[in-house]
N, C-alpha and C positions, 0 to 999 in steps of 0.2 A: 418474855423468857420464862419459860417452864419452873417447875422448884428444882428440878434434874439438872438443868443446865446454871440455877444461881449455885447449887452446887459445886459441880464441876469447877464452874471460876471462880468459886473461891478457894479449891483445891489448887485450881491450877496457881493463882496469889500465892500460897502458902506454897508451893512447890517454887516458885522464883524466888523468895525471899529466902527462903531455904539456901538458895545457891546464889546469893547476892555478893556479885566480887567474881563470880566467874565469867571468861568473856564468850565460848560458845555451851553452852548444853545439849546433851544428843535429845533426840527427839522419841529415839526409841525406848531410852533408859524413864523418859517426863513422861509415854503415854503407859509405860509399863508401871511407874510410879502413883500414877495419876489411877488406872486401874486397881492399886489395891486401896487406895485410900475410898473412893467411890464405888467402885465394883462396879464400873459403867465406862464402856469403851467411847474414846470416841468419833466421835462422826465429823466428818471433811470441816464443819462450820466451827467444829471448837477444837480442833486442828488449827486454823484458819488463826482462831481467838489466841491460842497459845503462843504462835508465832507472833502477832501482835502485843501483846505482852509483853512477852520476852523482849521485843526490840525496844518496847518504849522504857526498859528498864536497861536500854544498853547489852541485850545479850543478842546472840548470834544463837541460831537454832541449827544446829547438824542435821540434816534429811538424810541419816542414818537407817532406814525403816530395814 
């Protein structure tokens, strides 16, 4: 995994625990979130990552795009 992408997930980490206790989160509001902390969109595989996360913390991802 790239330094970009150990990034990313650890944004995306700090973006779940941020909202720990919610049961779906939108997915539009987490990549647009996820955006300003990184300045890096992104791509289908950490899309992919986020959703997996998310579920293993118990949340539901809204495919809101």
């Amino acid at each position: 995994m790239s330094d970009q992408d150990e990034l990313i997930r650890a944004a995306i980490g700090r973006l779940l625990a941020e909202k720990t206790g919610a049961a779906v989160i939108s997915m539009r509001e987490s990549i647009t979130e996820l955006l300003a902390l990184t300045g890096t969109a992104l791509d289908n595989r950490l899309q992919d990552l986020l959703l997996e996360m998310a579920e293993v913390r118990g949340m539901m991802v809204a495919l809101d795009f």
